[in-house]
C-alpha positions in Angstrom: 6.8 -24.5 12.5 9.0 -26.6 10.3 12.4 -25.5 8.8 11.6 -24.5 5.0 14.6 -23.6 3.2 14.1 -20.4 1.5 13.0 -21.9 -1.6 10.4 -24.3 0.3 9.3 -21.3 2.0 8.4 -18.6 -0.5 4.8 -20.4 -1.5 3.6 -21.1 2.0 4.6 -17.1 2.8 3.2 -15.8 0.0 0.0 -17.6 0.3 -0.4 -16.5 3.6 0.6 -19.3 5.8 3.9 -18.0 7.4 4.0 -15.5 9.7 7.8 -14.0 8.8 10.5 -14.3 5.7 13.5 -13.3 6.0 15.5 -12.8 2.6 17.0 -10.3 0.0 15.3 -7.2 -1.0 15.8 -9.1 -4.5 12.7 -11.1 -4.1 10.2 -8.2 -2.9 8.3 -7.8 -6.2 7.8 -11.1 -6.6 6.7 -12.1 -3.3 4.3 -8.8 -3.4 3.2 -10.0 -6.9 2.7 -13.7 -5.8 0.5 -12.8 -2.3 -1.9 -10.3 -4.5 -4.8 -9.2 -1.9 -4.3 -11.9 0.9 -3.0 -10.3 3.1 -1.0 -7.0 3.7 2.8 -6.9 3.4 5.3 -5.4 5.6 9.0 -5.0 5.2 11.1 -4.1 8.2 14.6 -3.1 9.7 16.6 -5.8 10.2 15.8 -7.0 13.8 18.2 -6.2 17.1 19.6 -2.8 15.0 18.8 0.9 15.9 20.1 3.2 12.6 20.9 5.7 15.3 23.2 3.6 17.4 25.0 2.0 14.2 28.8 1.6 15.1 30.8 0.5 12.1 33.0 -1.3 14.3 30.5 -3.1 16.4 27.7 -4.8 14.4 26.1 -4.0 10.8 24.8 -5.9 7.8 27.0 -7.4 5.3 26.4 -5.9 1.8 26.0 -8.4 -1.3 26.6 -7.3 -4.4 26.2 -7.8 -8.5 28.6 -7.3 -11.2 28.2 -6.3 -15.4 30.7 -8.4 -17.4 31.2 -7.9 -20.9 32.4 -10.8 -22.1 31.5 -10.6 -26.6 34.3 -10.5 -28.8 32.1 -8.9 -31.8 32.1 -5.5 -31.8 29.0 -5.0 -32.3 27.8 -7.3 -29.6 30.1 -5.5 -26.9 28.9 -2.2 -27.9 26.0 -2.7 -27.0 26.6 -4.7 -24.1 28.7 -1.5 -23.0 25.9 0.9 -23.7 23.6 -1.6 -21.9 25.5 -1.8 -18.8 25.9 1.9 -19.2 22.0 2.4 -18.9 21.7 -0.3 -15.8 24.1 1.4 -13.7 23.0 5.0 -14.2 20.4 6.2 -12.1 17.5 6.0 -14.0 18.5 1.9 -14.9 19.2 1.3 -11.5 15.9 2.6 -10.6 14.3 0.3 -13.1 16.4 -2.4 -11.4 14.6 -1.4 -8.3 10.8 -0.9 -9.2 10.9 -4.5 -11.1 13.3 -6.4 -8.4 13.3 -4.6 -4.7 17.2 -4.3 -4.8 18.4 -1.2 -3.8 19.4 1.1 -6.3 23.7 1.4 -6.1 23.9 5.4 -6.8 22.5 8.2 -4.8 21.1 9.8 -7.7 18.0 6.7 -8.5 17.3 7.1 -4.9 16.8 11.1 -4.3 15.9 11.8 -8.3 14.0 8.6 -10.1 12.9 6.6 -6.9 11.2 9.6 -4.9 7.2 9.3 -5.9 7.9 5.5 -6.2 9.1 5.0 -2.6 6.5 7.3 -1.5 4.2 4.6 -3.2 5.8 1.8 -2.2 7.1 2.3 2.0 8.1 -1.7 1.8 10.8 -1.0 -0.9 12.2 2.1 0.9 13.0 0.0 4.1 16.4 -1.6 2.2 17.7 2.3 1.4 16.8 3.1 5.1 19.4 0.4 5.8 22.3 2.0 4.5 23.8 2.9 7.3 24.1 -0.8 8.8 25.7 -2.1 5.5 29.7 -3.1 5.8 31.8 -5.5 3.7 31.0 -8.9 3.1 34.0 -10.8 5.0 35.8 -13.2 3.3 37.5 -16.1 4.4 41.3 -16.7 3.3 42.2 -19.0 0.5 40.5 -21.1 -2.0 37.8 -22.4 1.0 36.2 -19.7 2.0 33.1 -20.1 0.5 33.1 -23.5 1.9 34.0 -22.0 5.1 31.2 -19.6 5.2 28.6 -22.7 4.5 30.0 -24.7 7.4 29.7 -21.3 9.4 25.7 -21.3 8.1 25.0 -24.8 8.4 26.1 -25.1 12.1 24.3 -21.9 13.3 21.2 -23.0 11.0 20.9 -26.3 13.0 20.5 -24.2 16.3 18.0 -22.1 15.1 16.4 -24.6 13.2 16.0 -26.6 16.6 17.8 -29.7 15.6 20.9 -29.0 17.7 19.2 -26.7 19.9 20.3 -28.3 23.0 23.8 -28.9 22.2 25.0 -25.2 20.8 28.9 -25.7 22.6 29.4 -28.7 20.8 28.0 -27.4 17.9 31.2 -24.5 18.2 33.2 -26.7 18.9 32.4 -28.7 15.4 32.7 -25.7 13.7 36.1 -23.9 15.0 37.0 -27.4 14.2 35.9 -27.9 11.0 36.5 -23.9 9.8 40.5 -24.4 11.0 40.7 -27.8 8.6 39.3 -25.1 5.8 42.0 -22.4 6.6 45.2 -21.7 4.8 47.9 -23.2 6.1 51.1 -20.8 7.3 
């Protein structure tokens, strides 16, 4: 199978053609929208964890995230920005956020009140909230490289799995606790 980045890979999956996709909740509707009747879609715990034998300290999924800015000097304009972001972040926005997107709703109260009959409706969406348990904080590296850090981090492992280092996986650590220490802060 060749190694489709995620945005090579969402028209061959949704057309039927892949087998698997893995990716953010975010782009559930679309890719249920995009497949129509071809085939049937099924969303899954993330593989290798059991919800029962979660252990915050051990393993668990890091948690992304979104953010509301207001950034309008009218008045006006950040009024209703305010009352905007307001609506989205209550629970019947969020749930809105999560019928039209697949994201999971940030407040109890769109899951257990607005999202109920939905998720009944809609098991592939619910998989994401069943998740909660596994979710932890996003790590972040030190200093003004760690999102560079994190992409030399995804590149290496990515050339493992993609088969194009496959056979070389200790040097490929070594190139990266090389390359991640040239990143680092400096004491």
């Amino acid at each position: 199978m060749p190694n489709y980045s995620t945005k090579e890979a969402v028209a061959p999956f949704s057309a039927g053609q892949m087998g698997m996709f893995f990716w953010s909740t975010s782009r559930l509707a679309k890719i249920t929208e995009e497949k129509g009747d071809k085939f049937e879609l099924k969303t899954a715990l993330y593989p290798g964890y059991e919800l029962k034998d979660s252990k915050p300290d051990v393993m668990g999924l890091p948690a992304g995230g979104n953010a509301g800015m207001l950034l309008a000097k009218d008045p006006a304009r950040q009024n209703a920005a305010w009352k905007f972001l307001k609506f989205a972040t209550s629970g019947r926005g969020a749930a809105v956020v999560a019928e039209t997107t697949g994201y999971m709703p940030p407040n109890k109260k769109a899951n257990e009140v607005y999202l109920k009959d939905f998720y009944a409706e809609n098991p592939n969406n619910f998989v994401a909230v069943r998740q909660l348990p596994l979710l932890r904080t996003w790590y972040a590296f030190p200093g003004k490289n760690g999102l560079k850090i994190t992409k030399v981090i995804f590149d290496d492992m990515q050339s493992i799995v993609s088969g194009a280092r496959i056979d070389e996986a200790d040097k490929v650590l070594a190139d990266m606790v090389k390359d991640v220490q040239k990143l680092l802060p400096k004491k």
